[in-house]
N, C-alpha and C positions, 0 to 999 in steps of 0.2 A: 612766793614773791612778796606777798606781803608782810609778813616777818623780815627778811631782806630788808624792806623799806621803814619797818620800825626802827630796826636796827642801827641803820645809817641815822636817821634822824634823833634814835636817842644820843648814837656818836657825835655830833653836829652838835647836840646841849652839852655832852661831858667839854667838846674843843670849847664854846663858847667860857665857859664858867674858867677851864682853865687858862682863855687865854684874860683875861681877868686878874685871876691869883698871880702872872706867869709876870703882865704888864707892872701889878703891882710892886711886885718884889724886884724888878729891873732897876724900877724907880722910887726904890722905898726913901730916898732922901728927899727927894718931890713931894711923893704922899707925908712924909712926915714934915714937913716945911709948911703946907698949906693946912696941917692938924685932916686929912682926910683921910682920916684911918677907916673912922665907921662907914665912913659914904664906901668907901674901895668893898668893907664889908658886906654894907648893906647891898649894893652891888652884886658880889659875887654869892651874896645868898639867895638871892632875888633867881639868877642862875641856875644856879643848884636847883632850886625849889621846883622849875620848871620841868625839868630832867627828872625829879624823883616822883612831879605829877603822871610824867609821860610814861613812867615805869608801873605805878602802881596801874593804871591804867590797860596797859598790856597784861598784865597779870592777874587784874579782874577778867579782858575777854577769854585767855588762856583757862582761868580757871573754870570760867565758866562753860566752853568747852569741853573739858576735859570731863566736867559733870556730868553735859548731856550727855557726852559719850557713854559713862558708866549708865546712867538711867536709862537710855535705850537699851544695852545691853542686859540688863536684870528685867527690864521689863519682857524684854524677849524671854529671858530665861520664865520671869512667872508665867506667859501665855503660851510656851510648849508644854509649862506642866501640868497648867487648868487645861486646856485642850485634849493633850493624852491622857489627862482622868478622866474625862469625860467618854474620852473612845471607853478606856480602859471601863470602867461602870458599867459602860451599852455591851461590852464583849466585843466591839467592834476590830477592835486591836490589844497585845498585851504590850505589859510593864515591859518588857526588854525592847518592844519597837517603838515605843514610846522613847527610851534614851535613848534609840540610834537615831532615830528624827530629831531627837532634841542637840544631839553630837552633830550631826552635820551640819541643821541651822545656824546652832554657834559658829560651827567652821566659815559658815559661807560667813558670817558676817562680821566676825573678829579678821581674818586673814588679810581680806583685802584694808583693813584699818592699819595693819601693821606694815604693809611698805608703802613707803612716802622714797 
């Protein structure tokens, strides 16, 4: 949903900026009679600017997700393997049930990440 709503509202800067370029060039004989080329530019850059703020934006929180996501996941991974040496050392359990714990843990917690 909220991707969705980024989404619209970056659509919403790109309509703004172009409808700018779009005015402009209808009426380029206007803009060029009153010499306001740069102001129409200055304008439509000002525009622009805000769109490409609201993009990088989204794709710091994105990346930034997608980071924790792998971190969790490796962290996972290094504490079923400190954990099963640890059995493993006491005798407690061996190397081969050590990776079927460590296979299923991943399974529980990658799978449900993979459908949206």
């Amino acid at each position: 949903m909220l991707k969705h709503n980024v989404l619209l509202f970056l659509q919403m800067l790109y309509e703004d900026a172009s409808q700018v370029a779009t005015d402009a060039i209808s009426s380029i004989r206007t803009v060029a009679s009153f010499c306001a080329e740069k102001r129409v530019m200055t304008i439509y850059d000002h525009k622009c600017e805000a769109s490409k703020n609201q993009g990088v934006r989204t794709g710091m929180v994105g990346g930034l997700g997608f980071g924790f996501s792998f971190m969790m996941m490796y962290l996972t991974y290094g504490l079923c393997f400190y954990v099963g040496g640890q059995f493993v050392r006491h005798n407690k359990s061996s190397f081969g049930d050590v990776f079927r714990v460590r296979k299923c843990i991943m399974s529980i917690v990658f799978f449900p990440s993979t459908s949206y």
